[in-house]
N, C-alpha and C positions, 0 to 999 in steps of 0.2 A: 965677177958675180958678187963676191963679198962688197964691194962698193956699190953694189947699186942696191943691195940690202941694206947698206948703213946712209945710203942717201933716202931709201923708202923709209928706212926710221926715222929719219932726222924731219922729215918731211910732215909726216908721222904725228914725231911731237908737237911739230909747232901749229898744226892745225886743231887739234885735238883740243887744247882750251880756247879757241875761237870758235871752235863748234858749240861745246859744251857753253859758250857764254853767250854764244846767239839763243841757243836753247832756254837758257835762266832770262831771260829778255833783256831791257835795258839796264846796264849797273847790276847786272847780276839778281835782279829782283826773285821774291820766290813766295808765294804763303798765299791770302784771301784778305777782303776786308768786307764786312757788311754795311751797304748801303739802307738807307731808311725813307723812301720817299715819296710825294705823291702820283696818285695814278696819272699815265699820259706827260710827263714833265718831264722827258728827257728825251732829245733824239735819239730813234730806236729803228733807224734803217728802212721804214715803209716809204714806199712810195718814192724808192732814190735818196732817202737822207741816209745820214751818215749814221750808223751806229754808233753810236758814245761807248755804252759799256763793252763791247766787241774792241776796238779802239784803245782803250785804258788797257783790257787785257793783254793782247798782244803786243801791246807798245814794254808794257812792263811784266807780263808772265803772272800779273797776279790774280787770281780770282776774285770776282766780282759777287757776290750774293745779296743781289737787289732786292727788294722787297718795297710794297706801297700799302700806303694808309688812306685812311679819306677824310679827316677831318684832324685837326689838331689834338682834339682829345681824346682821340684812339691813339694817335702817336705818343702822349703825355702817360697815356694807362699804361700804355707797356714799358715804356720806359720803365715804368712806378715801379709797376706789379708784379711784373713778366722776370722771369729768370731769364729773356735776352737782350743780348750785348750788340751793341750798332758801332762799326766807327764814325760813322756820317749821318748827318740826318737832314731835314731843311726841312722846317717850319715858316711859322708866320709870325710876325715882330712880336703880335700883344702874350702869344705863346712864348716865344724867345723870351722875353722880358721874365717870366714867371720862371724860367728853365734858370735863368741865370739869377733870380731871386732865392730857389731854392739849391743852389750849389750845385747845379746839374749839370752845368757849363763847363768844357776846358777850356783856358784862354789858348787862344793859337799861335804859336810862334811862326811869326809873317817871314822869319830869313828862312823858313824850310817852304813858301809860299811868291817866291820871284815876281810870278804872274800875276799878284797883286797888284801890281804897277796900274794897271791895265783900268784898274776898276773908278769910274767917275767920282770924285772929289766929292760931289754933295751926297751920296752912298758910303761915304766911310764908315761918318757917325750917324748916329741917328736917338731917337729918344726912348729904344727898349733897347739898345746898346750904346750908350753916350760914350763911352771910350774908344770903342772899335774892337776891343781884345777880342771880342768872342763869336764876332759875325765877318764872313764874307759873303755880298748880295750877290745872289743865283738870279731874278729875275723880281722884277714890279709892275704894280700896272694899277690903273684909280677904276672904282666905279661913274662909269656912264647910265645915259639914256638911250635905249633904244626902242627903235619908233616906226609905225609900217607908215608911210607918209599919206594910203587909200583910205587907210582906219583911223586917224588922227589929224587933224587940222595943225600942219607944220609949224605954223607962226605960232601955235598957242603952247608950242613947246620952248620952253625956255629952260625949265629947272626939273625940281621934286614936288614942287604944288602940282604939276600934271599928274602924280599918281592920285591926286586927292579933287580932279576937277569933274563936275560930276557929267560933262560933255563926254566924258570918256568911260563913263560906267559901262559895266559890264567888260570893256577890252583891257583892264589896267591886271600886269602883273605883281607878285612882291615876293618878296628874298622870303625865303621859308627858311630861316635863321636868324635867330634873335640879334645879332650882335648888329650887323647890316641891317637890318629892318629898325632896330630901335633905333643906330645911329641917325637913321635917315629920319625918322619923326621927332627926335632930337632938335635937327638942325629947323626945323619947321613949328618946331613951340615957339611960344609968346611971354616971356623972349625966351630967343634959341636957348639951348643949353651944347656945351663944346663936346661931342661925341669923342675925341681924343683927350681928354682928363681923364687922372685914375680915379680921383674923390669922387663918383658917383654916391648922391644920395638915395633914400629907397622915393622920395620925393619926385627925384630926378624922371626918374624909369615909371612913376607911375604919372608922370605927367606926358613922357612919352608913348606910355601903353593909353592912354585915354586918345592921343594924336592917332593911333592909329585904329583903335575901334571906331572913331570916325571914317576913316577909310574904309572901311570894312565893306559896309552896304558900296560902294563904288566896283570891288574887288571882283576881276574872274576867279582866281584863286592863287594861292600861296606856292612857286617851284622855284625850283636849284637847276637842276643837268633837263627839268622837262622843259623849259627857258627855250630849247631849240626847235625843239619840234612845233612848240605855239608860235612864235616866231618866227619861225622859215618857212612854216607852211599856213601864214598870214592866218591863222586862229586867234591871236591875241595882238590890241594894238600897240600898245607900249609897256617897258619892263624897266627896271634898272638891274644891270648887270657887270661884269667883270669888263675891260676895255678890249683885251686881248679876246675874250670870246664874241663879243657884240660884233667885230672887226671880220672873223669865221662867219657868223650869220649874216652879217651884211654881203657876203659872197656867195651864201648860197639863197637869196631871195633881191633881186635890184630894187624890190620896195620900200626896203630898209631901210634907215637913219640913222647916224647918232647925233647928241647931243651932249654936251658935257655943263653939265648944272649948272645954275649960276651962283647957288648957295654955294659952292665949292663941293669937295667929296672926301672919301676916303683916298688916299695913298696908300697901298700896302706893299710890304715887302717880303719877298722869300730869302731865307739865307742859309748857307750852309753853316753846321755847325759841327763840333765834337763832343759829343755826350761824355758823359766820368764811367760809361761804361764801356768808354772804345777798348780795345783790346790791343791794338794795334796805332799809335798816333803819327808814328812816322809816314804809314801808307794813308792815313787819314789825310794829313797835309800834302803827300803826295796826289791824291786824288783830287784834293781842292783846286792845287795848281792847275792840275790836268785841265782841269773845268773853268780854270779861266785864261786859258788858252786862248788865245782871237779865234782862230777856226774854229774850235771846241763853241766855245761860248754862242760866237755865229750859228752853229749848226745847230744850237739850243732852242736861240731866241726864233729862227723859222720856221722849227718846229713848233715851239709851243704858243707862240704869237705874244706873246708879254714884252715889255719892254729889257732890255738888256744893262744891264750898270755897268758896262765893259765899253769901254771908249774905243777900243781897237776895233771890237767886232761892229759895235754900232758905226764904227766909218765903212764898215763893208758890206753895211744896208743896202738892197734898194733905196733908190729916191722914191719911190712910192711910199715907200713904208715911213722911212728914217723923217720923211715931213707927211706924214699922217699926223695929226693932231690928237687924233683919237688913241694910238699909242705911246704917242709922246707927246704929250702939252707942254704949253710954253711953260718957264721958268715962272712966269707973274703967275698963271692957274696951281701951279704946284703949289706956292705960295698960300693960297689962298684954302687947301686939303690939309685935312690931319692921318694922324697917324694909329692906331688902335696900341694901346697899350695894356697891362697886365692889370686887372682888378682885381680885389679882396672875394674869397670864392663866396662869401656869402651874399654880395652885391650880383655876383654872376650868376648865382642859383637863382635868387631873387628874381633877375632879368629872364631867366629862361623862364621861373613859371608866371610871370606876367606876361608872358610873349605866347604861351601856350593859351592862358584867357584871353586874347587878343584875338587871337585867331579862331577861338571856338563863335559856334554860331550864336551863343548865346549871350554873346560878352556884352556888355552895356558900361557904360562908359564911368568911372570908377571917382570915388572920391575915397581915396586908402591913406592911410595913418603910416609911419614908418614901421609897426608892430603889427597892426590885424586891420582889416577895411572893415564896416561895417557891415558889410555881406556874410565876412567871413565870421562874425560875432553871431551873428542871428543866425549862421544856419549851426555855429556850435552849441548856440542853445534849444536847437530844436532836434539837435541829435539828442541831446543830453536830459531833455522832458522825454523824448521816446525810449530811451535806454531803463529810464526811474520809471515809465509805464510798464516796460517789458519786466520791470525784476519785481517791483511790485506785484503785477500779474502772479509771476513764478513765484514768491514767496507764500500768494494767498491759495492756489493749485496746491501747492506743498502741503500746505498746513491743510485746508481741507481734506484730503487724500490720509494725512497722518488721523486725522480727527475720525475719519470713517473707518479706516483701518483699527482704528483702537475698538473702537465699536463693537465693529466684526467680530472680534476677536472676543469680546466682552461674550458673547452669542454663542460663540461654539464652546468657550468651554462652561458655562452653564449649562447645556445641550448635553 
């Protein structure tokens, strides 16, 4: 009896820390790390994909606390403002670029990051991280044309002059964001100006905001995410848009087209990074790895449809996709794209509120100084003759009233 008690112990013991280290997951891992990212940008299990974050947890025991943003500068505010801490995030280059201007950046140490290997050569560096320290690319993709072929005459599609052709009025969409909409009437000034420079003059943007109050009269109107719905359900005939989403709409309407510009386009990038407010940088890098996994990374790029910067996972393409042009252009079209980088914020204010006159109905087509247009002079002087009429008014009410009042008063006490 006593031996087969000191054999149930012994038995005992040595299962007990191989339970307890299945439990801790892999390497004993234990804790959380906060994620930062955009909405719909991670495989999340619908529809048969693979759960990412579900995946990372189990694999390593740590707690995931995802979170999304929808634009770069909601992601930049919190950072700022916010008393919270992220260890990961992923942005967009021209935003990276500004992250890592203002010391917001951790550089990442690539030996806790293996899976690095993995990532295509021309994604290493790039020009809002020329070194490479502080970025690993998550996913990219250029902007396209897309085009219902019923509602637009296909041969006359070549470029971005289609959003400005006036055969097409009434069906043309346009990016309802300054930065894409200006770029694109950038590359269509006389002569172009390079939407991927930082030295934007105020010159620059107000010669691209005249490009497009031209367009204007052509215009159904200005959308983002509504892109789909006019689009797939042939409302609108042509847009420029994201590569990765144009490629989604082409599936759900066979009328559909794309085209990729001839002026060239944007390239952008997403990447993961490590903010100075991570809390945790070990599971930060560990989570990077994680994601650039081949399977991982694979189950990414199908979900999200963008292009992949991971050489592993893109050989485990479909050949539908992997020679789709429209996801992956050749190396010469790449060539031929820029890249969006960090501007001076007062050139980016700037841009935003010439992009806001652009699009009002009233905008008429500008000749601006790099301080005040002459619109904006003439209507400060006509505030400023009505404000000297209001106080004059008020000063002479005043004094009559005091003048009658004294009067009055003169009355009653002779009375």
């Amino acid at each position: 009896m006593k031996k087969i008690i000191c054999v149930i112990l012994c038995l005992f013991m040595i299962l007990l820390p191989l339970t307890l280290s299945g439990c801790s997951g892999e390497k004993g891992f234990e804790g959380e790390i906060n994620v930062y990212n955009w909405g719909e940008y991670i495989s999340n299990g619908d529809e048969g994909t693979l759960d990412v974050i579900e995946a990372f947890e189990e694999k390593y025991n740590i707690k995931v606390n995802y979170t999304n943003f929808e634009t770069n500068e909601q992601m930049y505010s919190m950072l700022k403002n916010s008393n919270s801490s992220y260890d990961i995030i992923i942005p967009s280059d021209y935003m990276i670029s500004k992250l890592i201007n203002e010391g917001m950046l951790e550089k990442i140490d690539f030996e806790n990051v293996p899976n690095y290997k993995y990532t295509m050569e021309k994604f290493r560096t790039s020009g809002f991280d020329p070194t490479g320290e502080y970025t690993v690319p998550y996913t990219w993709s250029t902007v396209a044309l897309v085009y219902n072929k019923k509602l637009v005459e296909p041969e006359s599609v070549k470029g971005f002059t289609s959003l400005w052709d006036e055969k097409n009025a009434g069906k043309i969409l346009m990016f309802n964001n300054s930065r894409d909409s200006m770029s694109i009437a950038m590359q269509l000034c006389d002569p172009p100006i390079d939407p991927g420079k930082t030295d934007f003059t105020f010159e620059d943007i107000n010669r691209a905001t005249d490009k497009l109050v031209e367009q204007k009269k052509y215009l159904k109107k200005y959308v983002m995410d509504q892109v789909f719905t006019e689009m797939e359900g042939s409302q609108a005939g042509i847009a420029p848009y994201y590569s990765g989403d144009i490629y989604t709409m082409m599936q759900n309407n066979a009328d559909l087209t794309y085209c990729l510009p001839q002026e060239g386009s944007n390239l952008f990038i997403d990447a993961m990074c490590i903010p100075t407010s991570c809390q945790n940088k070990e599971y930060a890098e560990l989570f990077i790895n994680f994601m650039c996994d081949p399977e991982i990374a694979l189950a990414n790029a199908e979900y999200i449809g963008y292009g992949t910067p991971n050489q592993a996972a893109y050989e485990m393409l479909d050949d539908e996709i992997k020679n789709c042009e429209l996801i992956y252009p050749s190396d010469e079209y790449l060539e031929k794209c820029y890249t969006f980088s960090n501007i001076p914020n007062d050139v980016y204010l700037y841009m935003q509120e010439q992009f806001v006159k652009a699009c009002s109905s009233s905008a008429e087509i500008s000749d601006v100084g790099e301080e005040d247009s002459e619109s904006d002079i003439i209507y400060t002087i006509i505030v400023c003759i009505l404000l000297a009429v209001i106080i004059i008014a008020t000063i002479t009410m005043l004094t009559l009233n005091i003048i009658k009042a004294v009067k009055n008063r003169g009355r009653i006490q002779k009375s």
